[in-house]
C-alpha positions as CSV (number, residue, x, y, z in Angstrom):
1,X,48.8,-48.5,-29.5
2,X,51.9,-48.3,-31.6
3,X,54.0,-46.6,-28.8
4,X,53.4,-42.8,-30.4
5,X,51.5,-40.4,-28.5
6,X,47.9,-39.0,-29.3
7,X,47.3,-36.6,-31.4
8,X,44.8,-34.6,-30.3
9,X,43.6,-31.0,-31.6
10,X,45.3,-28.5,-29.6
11,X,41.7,-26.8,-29.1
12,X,40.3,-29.7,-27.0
13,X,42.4,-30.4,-23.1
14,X,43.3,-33.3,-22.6
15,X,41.9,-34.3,-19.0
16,X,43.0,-37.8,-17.8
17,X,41.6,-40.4,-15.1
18,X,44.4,-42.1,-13.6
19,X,43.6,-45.4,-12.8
20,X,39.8,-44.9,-13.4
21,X,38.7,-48.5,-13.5
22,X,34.6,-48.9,-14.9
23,X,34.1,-45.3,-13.2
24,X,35.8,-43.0,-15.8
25,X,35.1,-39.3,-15.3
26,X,32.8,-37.8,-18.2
27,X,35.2,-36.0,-20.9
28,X,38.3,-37.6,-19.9
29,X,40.3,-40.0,-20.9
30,X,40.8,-43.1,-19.0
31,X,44.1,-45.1,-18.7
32,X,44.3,-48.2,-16.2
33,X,46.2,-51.6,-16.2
34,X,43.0,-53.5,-16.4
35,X,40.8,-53.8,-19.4
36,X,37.5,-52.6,-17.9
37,X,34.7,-50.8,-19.9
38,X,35.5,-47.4,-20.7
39,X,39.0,-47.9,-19.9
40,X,41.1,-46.1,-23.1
41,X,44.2,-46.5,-22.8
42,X,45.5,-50.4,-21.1
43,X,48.8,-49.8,-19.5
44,X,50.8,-50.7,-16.9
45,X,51.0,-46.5,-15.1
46,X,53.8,-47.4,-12.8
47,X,55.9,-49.1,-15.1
48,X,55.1,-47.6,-18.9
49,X,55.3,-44.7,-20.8
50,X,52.1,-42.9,-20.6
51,X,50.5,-42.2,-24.2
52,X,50.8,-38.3,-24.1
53,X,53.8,-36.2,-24.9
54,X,55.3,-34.2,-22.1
55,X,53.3,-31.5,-21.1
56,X,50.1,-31.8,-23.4
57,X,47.6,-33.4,-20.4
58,X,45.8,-30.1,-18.8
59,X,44.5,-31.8,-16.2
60,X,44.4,-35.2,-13.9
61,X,42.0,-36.7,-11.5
62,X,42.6,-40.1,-9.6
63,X,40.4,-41.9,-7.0
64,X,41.3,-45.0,-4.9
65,X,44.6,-45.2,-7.2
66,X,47.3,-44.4,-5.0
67,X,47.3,-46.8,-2.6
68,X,47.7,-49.7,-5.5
69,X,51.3,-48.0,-6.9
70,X,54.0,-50.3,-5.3
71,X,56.3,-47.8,-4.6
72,X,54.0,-45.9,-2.1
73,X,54.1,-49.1,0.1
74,X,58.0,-48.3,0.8
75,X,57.1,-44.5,1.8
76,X,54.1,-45.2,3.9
77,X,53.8,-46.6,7.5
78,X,51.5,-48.7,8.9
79,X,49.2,-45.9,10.0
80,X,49.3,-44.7,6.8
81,X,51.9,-42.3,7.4
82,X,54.4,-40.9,4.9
């Protein structure tokens, strides 16, 4: 990608999966740091820019993602506890 955002028709939502892996959710697009089938969009979520303008994703879903961003470890306990 050449560092614009997509370009999608305004009559289609844009639906993400954050972090999706080789399970992406059907209609959505899939953005995670490793290149795994299915995956759309390679990038680094916790550190780069994200490949939508502000505002234009309608929706979001995320399994098993949070626990992998580094920055949780510093707010979580070890019981798990924010």
């Amino acid at each position: 990608m050449d560092g614009q955002a997509l370009a999608l028709s305004q009559s289609e939502p844009i639906k993400i999966d954050i972090g999706c892996g080789p399970n992406k959710q059907s209609d959505h697009i899939g953005l995670d740091k490793i290149a795994f089938d299915g995956v759309d969009h390679v990038i680094d979520i916790g550190v780069e820019r994200w490949p939508f303008e502000d505002g234009a994703v309608e929706s979001a879903y995320t399994s098993h993602f949070v626990e992998h961003l580094t920055a949780v470890d510093d707010e979580v306990d070890d019981r798990g506890l924010v």
